[in-house]
Structure formats: C-alpha cells, structure tokens
C-alpha positions, 0 to 999 in steps of 0.5 A, a space after each residue: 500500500 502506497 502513501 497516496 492508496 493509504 490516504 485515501 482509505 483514512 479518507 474513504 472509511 472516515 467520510 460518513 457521506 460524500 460532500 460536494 461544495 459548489 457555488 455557482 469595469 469600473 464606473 462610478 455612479 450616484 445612487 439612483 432607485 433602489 435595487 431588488 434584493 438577489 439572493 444566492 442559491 443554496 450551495 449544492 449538498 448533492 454527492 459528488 459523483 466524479 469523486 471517485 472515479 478520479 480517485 479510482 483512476 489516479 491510485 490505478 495509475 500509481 506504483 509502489 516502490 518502498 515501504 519505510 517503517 519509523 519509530 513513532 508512526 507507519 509511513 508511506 512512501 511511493 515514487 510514482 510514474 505517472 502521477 506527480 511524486 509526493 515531496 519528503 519532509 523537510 527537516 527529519 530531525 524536527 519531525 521526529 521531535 514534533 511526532 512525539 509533541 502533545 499535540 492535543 495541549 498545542 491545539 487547545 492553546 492555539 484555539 483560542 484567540 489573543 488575550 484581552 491586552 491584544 484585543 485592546 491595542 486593536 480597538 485603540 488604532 480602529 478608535 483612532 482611524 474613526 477619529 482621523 476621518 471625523 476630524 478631516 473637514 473634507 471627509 465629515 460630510 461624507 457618507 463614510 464608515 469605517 469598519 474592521 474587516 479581515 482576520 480581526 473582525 472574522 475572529 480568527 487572528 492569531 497573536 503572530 498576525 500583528 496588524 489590522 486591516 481597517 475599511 474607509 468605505 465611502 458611499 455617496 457614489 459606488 462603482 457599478 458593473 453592468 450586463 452587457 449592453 447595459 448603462 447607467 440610465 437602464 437601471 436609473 443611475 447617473 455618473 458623478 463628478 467625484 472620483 476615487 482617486 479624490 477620496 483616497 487622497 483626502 483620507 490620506 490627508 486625514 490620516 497624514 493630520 491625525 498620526 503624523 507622515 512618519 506614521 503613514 505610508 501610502 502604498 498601492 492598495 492601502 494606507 499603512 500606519 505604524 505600530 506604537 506602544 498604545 496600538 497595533 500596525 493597521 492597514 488602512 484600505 479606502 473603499 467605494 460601496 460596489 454594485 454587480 447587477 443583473 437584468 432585472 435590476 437586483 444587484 450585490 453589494 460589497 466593496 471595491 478599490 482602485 489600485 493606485 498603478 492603474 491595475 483592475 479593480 478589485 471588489 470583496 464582499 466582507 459582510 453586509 455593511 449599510 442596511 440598504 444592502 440586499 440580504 446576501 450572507 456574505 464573508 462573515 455571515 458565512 464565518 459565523 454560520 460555520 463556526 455555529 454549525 460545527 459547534 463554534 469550532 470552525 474558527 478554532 480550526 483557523 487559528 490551529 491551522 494558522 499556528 501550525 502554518 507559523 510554525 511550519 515557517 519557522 522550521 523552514 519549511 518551504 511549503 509554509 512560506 507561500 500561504 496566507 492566513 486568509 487562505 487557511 481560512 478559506 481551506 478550513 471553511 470548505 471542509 464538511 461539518 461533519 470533520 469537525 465531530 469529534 471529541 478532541 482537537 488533535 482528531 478534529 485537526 486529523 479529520 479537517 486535513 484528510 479531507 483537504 488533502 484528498 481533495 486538494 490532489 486533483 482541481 477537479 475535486 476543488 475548482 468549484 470550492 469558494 471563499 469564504 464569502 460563498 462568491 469568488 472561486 478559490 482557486 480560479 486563475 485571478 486568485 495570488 495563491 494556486 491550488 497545487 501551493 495548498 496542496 503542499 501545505 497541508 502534505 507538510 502539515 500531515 507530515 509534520 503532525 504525523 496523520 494517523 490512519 483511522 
C-alpha cells in the first residue's frame, strides 16, 4: 500500500457521506432607485459523483516502490510514474521531535484567540482611524464608515498576525458593473463628478493630520500606519460601496478599490455593511454560520491551522512560506461539518486535513470550492495563491503532525 492508496482509505472509511461544495469595469455612479434584493442559491449538498472515479483512476495509475517503517508512526512512501511524486519532509530531525509533541495541549492553546491586552491595542488604532476621518473637514460630510474587516473582525487572528486591516468605505457614489449592453440610465443611475482617486487622497490627508507622515505610508492598495506602544500596525484600505447587477435590476453589494498603478479593480464582499444592502450572507455571515454549525469550532480550526502554518515557517519549511492566513481560512471553511465531530482537537485537526488533502490532489475535486464569502472561486486563475501551493501545505502539515490512519 502506497502513501497516496493509504490516504485515501483514512479518507474513504472516515467520510460518513460524500460532500460536494459548489457555488455557482469600473464606473462610478450616484445612487439612483433602489435595487431588488438577489439572493444566492443554496450551495449544492448533492454527492459528488466524479469523486471517485478520479480517485479510482489516479491510485490505478500509481506504483509502489518502498515501504519505510519509523519509530513513532507507519509511513508511506511511493515514487510514482505517472502521477506527480509526493515531496519528503523537510527537516527529519524536527519531525521526529514534533511526532512525539502533545499535540492535543498545542491545539487547545492555539484555539483560542489573543488575550484581552491584544484585543485592546486593536480597538485603540480602529478608535483612532474613526477619529482621523471625523476630524478631516473634507471627509465629515461624507457618507463614510469605517469598519474592521479581515482576520480581526472574522475572529480568527492569531497573536503572530500583528496588524489590522481597517475599511474607509465611502458611499455617496459606488462603482457599478453592468450586463452587457447595459448603462447607467437602464437601471436609473447617473455618473458623478467625484472620483476615487479624490477620496483616497483626502483620507490620506486625514490620516497624514491625525498620526503624523512618519506614521503613514501610502502604498498601492492601502494606507499603512505604524505600530506604537498604545496600538497595533493597521492597514488602512479606502473603499467605494460596489454594485454587480443583473437584468432585472437586483444587484450585490460589497466593496471595491482602485489600485493606485492603474491595475483592475478589485471588489470583496466582507459582510453586509449599510442596511440598504440586499440580504446576501456574505464573508462573515458565512464565518459565523460555520463556526455555529460545527459547534463554534470552525474558527478554532483557523487559528490551529494558522499556528501550525507559523510554525511550519519557522522550521523552514518551504511549503509554509507561500500561504496566507486568509487562505487557511478559506481551506478550513470548505471542509464538511461533519470533520469537525469529534471529541478532541488533535482528531478534529486529523479529520479537517484528510479531507483537504484528498481533495486538494486533483482541481477537479476543488475548482468549484469558494471563499469564504460563498462568491469568488478559490482557486480560479485571478486568485495570488494556486491550488497545487495548498496542496503542499497541508502534505507538510500531515507530515509534520504525523496523520494517523483511522
């Protein structure tokens, strides 16, 4: 039995049902009549067919060659023809010490989220950014609100992620993309005459009177401003209110910016932020109803995984350095409910990266997996990270906190 045969039993005997997870330029516009509210369907629950016959073809494929047995736990190893050849671990000296770790006393520490002091230097920059634009004479007749968003606001922080990302969403005007061969009268909207370069400058101008220019840094995308001894690093990212209608006039609401270099658009759905929106869950409704689906323990599963990406990191693991907390936080999210059913954390953990690992292997098992938000594909080409990147990481985490067979 090779490695990649072995993986697929723990899988195939511990799944108690098959999953399938599946979800179906700028212009800047004054608000015209409100729009009809558009609400998603619901996320396909249906079996997935083409799970095992992929699966079935792909361990047909492979050759057996060694089998190595190790002090602490059986591993498997297999060089394989034509399927794509599983990398060894990196560091074997510190596996063999990470293999004989409590990992249930790490997990449980690593659940929870950072201390109150942490929180707190948190609240005091969010304070303070809301005063900077209320002061900005420029700014205070505006629609403006600004709103934590990010690992922060979705709870899922870990005490190494030392920033906050901080949204200055103005919204008098927002961005709108149209059906094709649509336009501003179709759906009673008229351009304006303020633009986001404008806004984004006057926020800078804002932030520059309130911390300082030694404490402001205007990149890109966002406004970064340093750590002090009362408060966290923050970033700072201005936003315009974001609308994607369809024919019938609904629409869905979230937020977008303009990079400063003139590259696309880009648009995110972090919650449902003004009232007027349509009642689409977003990213941290979707977060919530997860973490209360699985008992609250969806977002301790983000903060473990964080915490062990961290780790990985430190011990060189190559694999670890290319992956976001945000993409963790999506991996885990994707994972069924029923991964999260066990008594203990190391058998939750054990459980979430079978599953992440199986269906990681191939893009036909994943390419419908979304963000968090239930609306941008993981993994589709636009995305900064790629799915065989994933893969890698959670081969290092299994590795690394030796997965054992079930």
């Amino acid at each position: 039995m090779n490695s990649r045969t072995l993986r697929a039993r723990c899988y195939s005997l511990e799944k108690k049902h098959a999953v399938s997870l599946f979800s179906p330029m700028p212009l800047l516009i004054r608000h015209g009549e409100a729009g009809h509210s558009f609400q998603r369907k619901n996320r396909n629950d249906e079996p997935s067919l083409i799970f095992g016959q992929l699966l079935t073809r792909q361990l047909l494929r492979m050759k057996l060659t060694t089998l190595i047995s190790h002090s602490q736990t059986t591993l498997f190893k297999v060089l394989q023809g034509a399927s794509q050849e599983r990398r060894a671990p990196e560091g074997a000296d510190v596996r063999r010490q990470s293999l004989a770790r409590d990992w249930e006393s790490s997990f449980t520490s690593w659940s929870d989220p950072p201390s109150d002091a942490e929180h707190k230097r948190c609240e005091r920059v969010i304070r303070a950014i809301r005063t900077a634009v209320a002061n900005s004479t420029k700014l205070q007749t505006r629609n403006i609100l600004v709103f934590t968003q990010g690992s922060f606001r979705n709870r899922v922080n870990v005490r190494q992620e030392s920033d906050v990302d901080v949204g200055v969403m103005l919204y008098d005007y927002f961005l709108a993309q149209y059906p094709k061969s649509k336009r501003n009268v179709d759906f009673g909207n008229s351009d304006a005459n303020y633009s986001f370069i404008q806004f984004k400058n006057e926020l800078e101008e804002a932030l520059v009177g309130h911390f300082g220019r030694a404490a402001v840094k205007r990149g890109n995308k966002a406004f970064d401003i340093k750590a002090s001894a009362s408060h966290v690093e923050a970033d700072v990212v201005p936003l315009f209110e974001f609308r994607r209608y369809w024919d019938d006039g609904s629409y869905r609401a979230g937020v977008a910016l303009l990079p400063d270099n003139g590259s696309l658009r880009i648009e995110n759905y972090p919650e449902r932020l003004v009232e007027y929106w349509p009642p689409t869950p977003l990213h941290y409704e979707n977060g919530v109803a997860k973490n209360d689906q699985t008992s609250r323990r969806f977002k301790g599963m983000v903060r473990i995984l964080k915490k062990l990406r961290i780790e990985l990191e430190a011990v060189g693991n190559t694999a670890a350095t290319a992956i976001p907390g945000y993409l963790v936080e999506c991996l885990v999210w994707n994972a069924p409910n029923w991964c999260f059913d066990r008594d203990k954390w190391e058998d939750r953990v054990q459980s979430v990266l079978r599953y992440l690992w199986q269906n990681t292997r191939d893009s036909a098992l994943c390419d419908k997996w979304c963000e968090v938000d239930d609306i941008k594909y993981l993994f589709h080409f636009f995305q900064p990270w790629t799915r065989e990147r994933a893969h890698a990481f959670i081969n290092a985490a299994w590795d690394y906190i030796g997965v054992k067979p079930v």
